[in-house]
C-alpha positions as CSV (number, residue, x, y, z in Angstrom):
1,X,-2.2,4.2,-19.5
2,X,-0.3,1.6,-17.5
3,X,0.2,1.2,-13.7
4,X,3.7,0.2,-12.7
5,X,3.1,-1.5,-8.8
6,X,7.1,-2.5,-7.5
7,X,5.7,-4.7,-4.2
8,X,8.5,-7.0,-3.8
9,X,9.4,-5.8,-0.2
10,X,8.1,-8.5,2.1
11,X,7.7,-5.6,5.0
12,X,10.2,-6.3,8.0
13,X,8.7,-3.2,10.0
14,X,5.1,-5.1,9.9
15,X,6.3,-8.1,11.5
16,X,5.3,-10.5,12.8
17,X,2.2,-10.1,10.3
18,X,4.7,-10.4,7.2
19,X,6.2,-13.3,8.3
20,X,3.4,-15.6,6.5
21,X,2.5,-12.7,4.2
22,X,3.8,-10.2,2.3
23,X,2.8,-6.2,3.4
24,X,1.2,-5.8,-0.3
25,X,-1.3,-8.3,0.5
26,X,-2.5,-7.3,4.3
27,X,-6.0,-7.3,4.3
28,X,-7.1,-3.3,5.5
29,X,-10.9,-3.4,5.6
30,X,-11.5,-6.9,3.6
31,X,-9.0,-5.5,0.3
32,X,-5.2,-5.7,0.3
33,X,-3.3,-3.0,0.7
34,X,-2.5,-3.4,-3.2
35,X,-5.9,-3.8,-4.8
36,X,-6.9,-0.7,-2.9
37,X,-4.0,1.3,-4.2
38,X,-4.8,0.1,-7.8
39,X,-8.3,0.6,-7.3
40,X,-7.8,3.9,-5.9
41,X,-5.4,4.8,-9.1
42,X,-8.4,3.1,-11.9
43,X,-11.0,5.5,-9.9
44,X,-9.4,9.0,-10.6
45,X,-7.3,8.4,-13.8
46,X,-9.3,10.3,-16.6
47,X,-7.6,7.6,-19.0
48,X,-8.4,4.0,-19.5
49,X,-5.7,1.7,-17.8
50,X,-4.9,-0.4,-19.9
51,X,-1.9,-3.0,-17.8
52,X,-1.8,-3.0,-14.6
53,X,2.5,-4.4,-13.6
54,X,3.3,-6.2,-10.4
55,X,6.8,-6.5,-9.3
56,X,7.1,-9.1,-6.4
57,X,9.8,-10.9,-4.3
58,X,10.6,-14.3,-4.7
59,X,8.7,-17.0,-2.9
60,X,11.7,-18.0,-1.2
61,X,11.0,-14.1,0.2
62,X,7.4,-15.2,1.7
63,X,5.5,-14.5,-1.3
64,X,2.9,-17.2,-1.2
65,X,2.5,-19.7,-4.4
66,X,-1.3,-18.0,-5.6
67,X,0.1,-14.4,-5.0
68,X,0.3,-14.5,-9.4
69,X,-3.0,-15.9,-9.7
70,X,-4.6,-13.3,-7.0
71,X,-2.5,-10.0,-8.7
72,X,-4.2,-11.0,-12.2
73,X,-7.6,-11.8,-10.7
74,X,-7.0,-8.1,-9.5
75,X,-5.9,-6.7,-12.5
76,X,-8.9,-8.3,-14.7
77,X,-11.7,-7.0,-11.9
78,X,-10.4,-3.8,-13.1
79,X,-10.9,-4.3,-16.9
80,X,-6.8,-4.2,-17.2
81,X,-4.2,-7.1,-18.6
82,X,-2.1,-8.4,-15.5
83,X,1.5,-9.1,-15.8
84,X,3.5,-10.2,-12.7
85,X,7.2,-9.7,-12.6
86,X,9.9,-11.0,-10.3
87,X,12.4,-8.9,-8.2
88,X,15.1,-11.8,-8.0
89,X,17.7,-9.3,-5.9
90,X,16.5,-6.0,-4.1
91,X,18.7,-3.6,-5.5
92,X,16.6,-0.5,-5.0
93,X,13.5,1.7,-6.2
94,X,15.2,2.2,-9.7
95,X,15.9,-1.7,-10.2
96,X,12.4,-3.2,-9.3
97,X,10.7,-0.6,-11.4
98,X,13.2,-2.0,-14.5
99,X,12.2,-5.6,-13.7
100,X,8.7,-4.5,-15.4
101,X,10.9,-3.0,-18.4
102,X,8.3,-5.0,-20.9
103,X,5.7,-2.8,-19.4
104,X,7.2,0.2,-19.6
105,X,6.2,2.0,-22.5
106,X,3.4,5.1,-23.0
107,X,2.3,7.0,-19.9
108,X,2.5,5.2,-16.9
109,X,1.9,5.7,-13.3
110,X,4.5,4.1,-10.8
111,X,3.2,3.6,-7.4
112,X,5.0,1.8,-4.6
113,X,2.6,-0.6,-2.5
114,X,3.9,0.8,0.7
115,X,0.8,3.3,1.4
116,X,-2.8,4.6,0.9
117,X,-3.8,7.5,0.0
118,X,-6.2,10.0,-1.9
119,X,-4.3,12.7,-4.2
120,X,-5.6,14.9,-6.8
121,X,-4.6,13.2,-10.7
122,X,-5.1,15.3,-12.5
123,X,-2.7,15.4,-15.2
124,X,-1.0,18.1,-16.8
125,X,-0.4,18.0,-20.4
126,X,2.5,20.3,-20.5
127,X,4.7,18.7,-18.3
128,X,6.7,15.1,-18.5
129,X,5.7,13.6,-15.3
130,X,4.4,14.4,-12.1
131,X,5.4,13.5,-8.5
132,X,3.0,13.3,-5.7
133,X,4.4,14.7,-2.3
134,X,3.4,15.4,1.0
135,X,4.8,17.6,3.9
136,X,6.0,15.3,6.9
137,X,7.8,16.6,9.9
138,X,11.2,14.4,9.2
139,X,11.5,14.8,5.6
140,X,15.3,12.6,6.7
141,X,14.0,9.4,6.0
142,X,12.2,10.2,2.6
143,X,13.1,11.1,-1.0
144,X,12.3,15.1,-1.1
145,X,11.7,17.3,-3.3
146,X,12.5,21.6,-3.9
147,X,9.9,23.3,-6.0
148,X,10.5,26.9,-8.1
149,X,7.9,28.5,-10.6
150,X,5.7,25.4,-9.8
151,X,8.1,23.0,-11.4
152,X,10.4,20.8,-9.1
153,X,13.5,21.5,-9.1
154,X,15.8,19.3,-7.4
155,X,15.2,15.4,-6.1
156,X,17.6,14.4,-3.0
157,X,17.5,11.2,-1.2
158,X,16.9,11.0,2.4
159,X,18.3,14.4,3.0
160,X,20.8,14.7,6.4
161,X,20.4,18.1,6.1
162,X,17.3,20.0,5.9
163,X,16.1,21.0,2.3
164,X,12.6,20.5,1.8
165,X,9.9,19.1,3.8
166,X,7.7,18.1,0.7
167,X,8.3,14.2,0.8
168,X,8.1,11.9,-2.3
169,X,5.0,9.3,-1.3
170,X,6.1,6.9,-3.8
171,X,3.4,7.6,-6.3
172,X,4.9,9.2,-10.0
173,X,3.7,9.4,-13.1
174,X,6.0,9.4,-16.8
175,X,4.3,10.8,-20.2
176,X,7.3,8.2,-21.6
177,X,8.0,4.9,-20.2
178,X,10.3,4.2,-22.7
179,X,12.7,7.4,-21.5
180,X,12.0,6.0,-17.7
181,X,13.4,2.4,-18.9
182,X,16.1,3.6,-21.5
183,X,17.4,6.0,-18.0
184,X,17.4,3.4,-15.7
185,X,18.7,1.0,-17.7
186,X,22.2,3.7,-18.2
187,X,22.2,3.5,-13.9
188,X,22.7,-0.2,-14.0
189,X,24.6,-0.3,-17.1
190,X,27.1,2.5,-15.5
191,X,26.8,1.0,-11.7
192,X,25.5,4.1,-10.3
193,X,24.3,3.5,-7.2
194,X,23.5,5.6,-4.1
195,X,23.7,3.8,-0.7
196,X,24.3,0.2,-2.5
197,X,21.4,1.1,-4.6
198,X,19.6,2.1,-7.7
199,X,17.3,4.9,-7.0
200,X,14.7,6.2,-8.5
201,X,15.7,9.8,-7.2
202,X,18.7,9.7,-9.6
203,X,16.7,8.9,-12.6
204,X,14.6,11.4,-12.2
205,X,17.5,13.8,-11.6
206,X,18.8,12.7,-14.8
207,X,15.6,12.7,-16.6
208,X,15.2,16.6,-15.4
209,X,18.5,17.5,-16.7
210,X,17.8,16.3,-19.8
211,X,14.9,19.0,-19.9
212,X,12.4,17.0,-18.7
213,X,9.5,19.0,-16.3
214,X,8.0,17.5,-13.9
215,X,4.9,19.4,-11.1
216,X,4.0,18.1,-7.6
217,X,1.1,16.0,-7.2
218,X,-1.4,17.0,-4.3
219,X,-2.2,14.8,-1.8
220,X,-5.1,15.0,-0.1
221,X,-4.5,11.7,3.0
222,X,-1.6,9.6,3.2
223,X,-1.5,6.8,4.8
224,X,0.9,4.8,6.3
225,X,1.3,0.9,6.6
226,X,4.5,0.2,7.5
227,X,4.3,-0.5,11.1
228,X,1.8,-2.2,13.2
229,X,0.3,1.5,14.7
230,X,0.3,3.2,11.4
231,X,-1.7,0.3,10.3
232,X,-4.1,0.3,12.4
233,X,-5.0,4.0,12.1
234,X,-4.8,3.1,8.4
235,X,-7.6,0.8,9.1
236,X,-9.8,3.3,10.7
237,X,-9.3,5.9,7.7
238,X,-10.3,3.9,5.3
239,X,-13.5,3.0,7.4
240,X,-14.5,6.4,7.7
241,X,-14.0,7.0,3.9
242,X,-16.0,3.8,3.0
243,X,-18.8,5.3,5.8
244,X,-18.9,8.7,4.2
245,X,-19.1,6.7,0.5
246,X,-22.1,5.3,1.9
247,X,-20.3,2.0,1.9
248,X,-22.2,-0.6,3.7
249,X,-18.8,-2.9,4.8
250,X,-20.7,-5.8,6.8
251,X,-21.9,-8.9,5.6
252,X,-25.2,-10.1,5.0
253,X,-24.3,-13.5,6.4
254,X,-22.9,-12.1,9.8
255,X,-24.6,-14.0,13.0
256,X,-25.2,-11.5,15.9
257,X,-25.9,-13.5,19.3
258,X,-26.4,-10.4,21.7
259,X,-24.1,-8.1,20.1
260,X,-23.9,-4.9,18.6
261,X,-21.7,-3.3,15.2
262,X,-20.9,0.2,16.3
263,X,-19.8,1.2,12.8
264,X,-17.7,2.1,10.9
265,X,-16.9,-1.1,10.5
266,X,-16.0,-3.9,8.1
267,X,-17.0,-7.3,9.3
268,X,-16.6,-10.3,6.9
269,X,-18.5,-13.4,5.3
270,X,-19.4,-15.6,7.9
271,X,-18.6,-14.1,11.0
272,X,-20.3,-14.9,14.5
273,X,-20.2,-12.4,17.1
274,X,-21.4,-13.5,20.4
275,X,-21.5,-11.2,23.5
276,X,-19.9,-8.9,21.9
277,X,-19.8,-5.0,20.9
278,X,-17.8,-4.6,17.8
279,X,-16.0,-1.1,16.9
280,X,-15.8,1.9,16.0
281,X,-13.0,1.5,13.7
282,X,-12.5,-2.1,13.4
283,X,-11.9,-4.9,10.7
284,X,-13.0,-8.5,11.5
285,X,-11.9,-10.9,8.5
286,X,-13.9,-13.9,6.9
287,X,-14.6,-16.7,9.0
288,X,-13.9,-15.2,12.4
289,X,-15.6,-16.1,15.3
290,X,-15.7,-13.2,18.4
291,X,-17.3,-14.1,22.1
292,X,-17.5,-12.0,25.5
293,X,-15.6,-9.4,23.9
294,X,-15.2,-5.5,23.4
295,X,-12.9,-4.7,20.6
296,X,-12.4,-0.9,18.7
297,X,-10.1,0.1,16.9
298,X,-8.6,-2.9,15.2
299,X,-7.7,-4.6,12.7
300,X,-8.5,-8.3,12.9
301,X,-7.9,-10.6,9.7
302,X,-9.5,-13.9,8.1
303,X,-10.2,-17.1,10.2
304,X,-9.9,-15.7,13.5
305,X,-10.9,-16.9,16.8
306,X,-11.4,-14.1,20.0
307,X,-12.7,-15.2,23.8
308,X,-12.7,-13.2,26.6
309,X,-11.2,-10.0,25.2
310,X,-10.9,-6.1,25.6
311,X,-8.5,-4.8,22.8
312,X,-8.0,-1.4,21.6
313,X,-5.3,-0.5,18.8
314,X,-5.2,-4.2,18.1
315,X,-3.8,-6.5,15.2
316,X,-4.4,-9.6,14.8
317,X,-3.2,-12.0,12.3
318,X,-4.6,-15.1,10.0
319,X,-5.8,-17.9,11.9
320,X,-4.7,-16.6,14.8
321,X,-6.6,-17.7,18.5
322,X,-6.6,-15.4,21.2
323,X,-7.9,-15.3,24.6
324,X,-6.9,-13.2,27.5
325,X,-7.2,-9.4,29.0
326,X,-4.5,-7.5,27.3
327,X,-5.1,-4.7,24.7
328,X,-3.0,-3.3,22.8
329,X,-1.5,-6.3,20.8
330,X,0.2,-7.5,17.7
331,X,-0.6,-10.8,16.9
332,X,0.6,-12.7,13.6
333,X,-0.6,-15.5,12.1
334,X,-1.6,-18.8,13.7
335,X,-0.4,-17.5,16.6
336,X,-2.7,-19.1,20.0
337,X,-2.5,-16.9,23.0
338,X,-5.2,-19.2,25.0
């Protein structure tokens, strides 16, 4: 089994935070967003994973130089071969998955590094592939699918009119990555696009007319990442699924000077929290120093410095210095509000 990861979105919603870094590799309780979807795949795939696939931007997109290094480092924690692929051009769902054409071969899972989440993966044997969905209120701005005799039936993307409210999540998986490839491959041989683009909803369109079957995935929690909120709540999920893991998330290293963890909570190496009362529901980052503070809710990333501070609902960036009375903020990197 191989897992197919397109992540070469840098993440415009999340900015500023992606303006240093790409969403992929935001830290959400000490892992990035990334190596907890991976991780999360490895854990509940009956199979061995053999390759784990990374599609990323360019640098010249805000990919940092080490993002390679830190994707195979990933893959090999994992027991898996890395490969890292470039998407030179974003020219839609349909064409970053093709830019790991070498990789697609046997069964393979696809998931998009824009959410978390926990699904059921079990895998059928009688069908072709399987798409995970989930029912959201404005099923407009997703890829949906319609469902009859427990097979789906029909793919549309980003419906203007209402036809199902069972949204595609982004995670799929292909008995035969060689058809997947071989079908994507006739889009962008034939330029068809939708909306400028190559999407995946068209392939799989094809691929069912062709006689392919493929059954709904359940999903169990999805979360979101796209924007700073989501995020944050995103944060405090995975911190109550760590806590009911019986996951201890805080350093053994961690100085406390008068303060207090109200967990759950994930606090880095080599943090120092003075004065302070820390969480529920918040992530401090490696390195991070936090005085004369009260902070829930938050998510707070590596090298951080925090004076004087009451946040709630809060995201802070790398290296970032802050000092002040306001609460509800969205900080990027090496940003100083002193």
């Amino acid at each position: 089994m191989k897992i197919i990861v397109p992540m070469a979105g840098i993440g415009s919603r999340l900015r500023p935070h992606t303006l240093t870094i790409p969403k992929p590799l935001t830290l959400i309780a000490g892992k990035s967003i990334v190596q907890r979807l991976v991780e999360n795949i490895t854990s509940v795939v009956e199979e061995p994973i053999d390759e784990i696939a990374f599609i990323i931007g360019p640098a010249s997109k805000g990919f940092p130089a080490d993002t390679e290094t830190t994707l195979l480092q990933i893959a090999s924690e994992l027991g898996a071969k890395g490969r890292v692929y470039v998407q030179h051009t974003a020219e839609g769902t349909a064409h970053a998955i093709y830019c790991a054409k070498e990789s697609l071969s046997g069964p393979c899972i696809v998931a998009y590094a824009d959410t978390l989440f926990k699904a059921d993966f079990t895998l059928d044997a009688n069908a072709d592939g399987a798409i995970w969905v989930k029912k959201v209120e404005d099923p407009s701005a997703f890829g949906v699918v319609k469902l009859e005799d427990g097979f789906i039936s029909d793919f549309i993307e980003k419906p203007k009119d209402f036809i199902s409210d069972l949204a595609i999540i982004g995670v799929y998986y292909f008995k035969d990555g060689a058809k997947l490839s071989a079908e994507i491959q006739y889009l962008i041989d034939n330029d068809l696009r939708e909306n400028g683009e190559y999407q995946i909803t068209n392939v799989l369109e094809s691929l069912k007319q062709q006689g392919a079957k493929f059954i709904p995935g359940q999903v169990n929690a999805w979360m979101d990442c796209g924007k700073k909120d989501p995020t944050v709540d995103t944060n405090k999920q995975i911190l109550t699924f760590e806590q009911e893991a019986g996951n201890n998330l805080v350093a053994t290293d961690v100085i406390l000077e008068n303060a207090k963890i109200i967990e759950p909570c994930y606090i880095g190496k080599n943090v120092t929290l003075k004065n302070t009362t820390i969480g529920p529901h918040v992530s401090i980052g490696e390195n991070s120093i936090v005085e004369d503070s009260t902070i829930v809710n938050s998510l707070i990333q590596n090298n951080v410095q925090i004076k004087n501070a009451t946040l709630d609902k809060a995201m802070i960036g790398n290296y970032a210095k802050y000092n002040g009375n306001y609460t509800s903020v969205s900080i990027g990197d090496y940003t100083e509000l002193i």
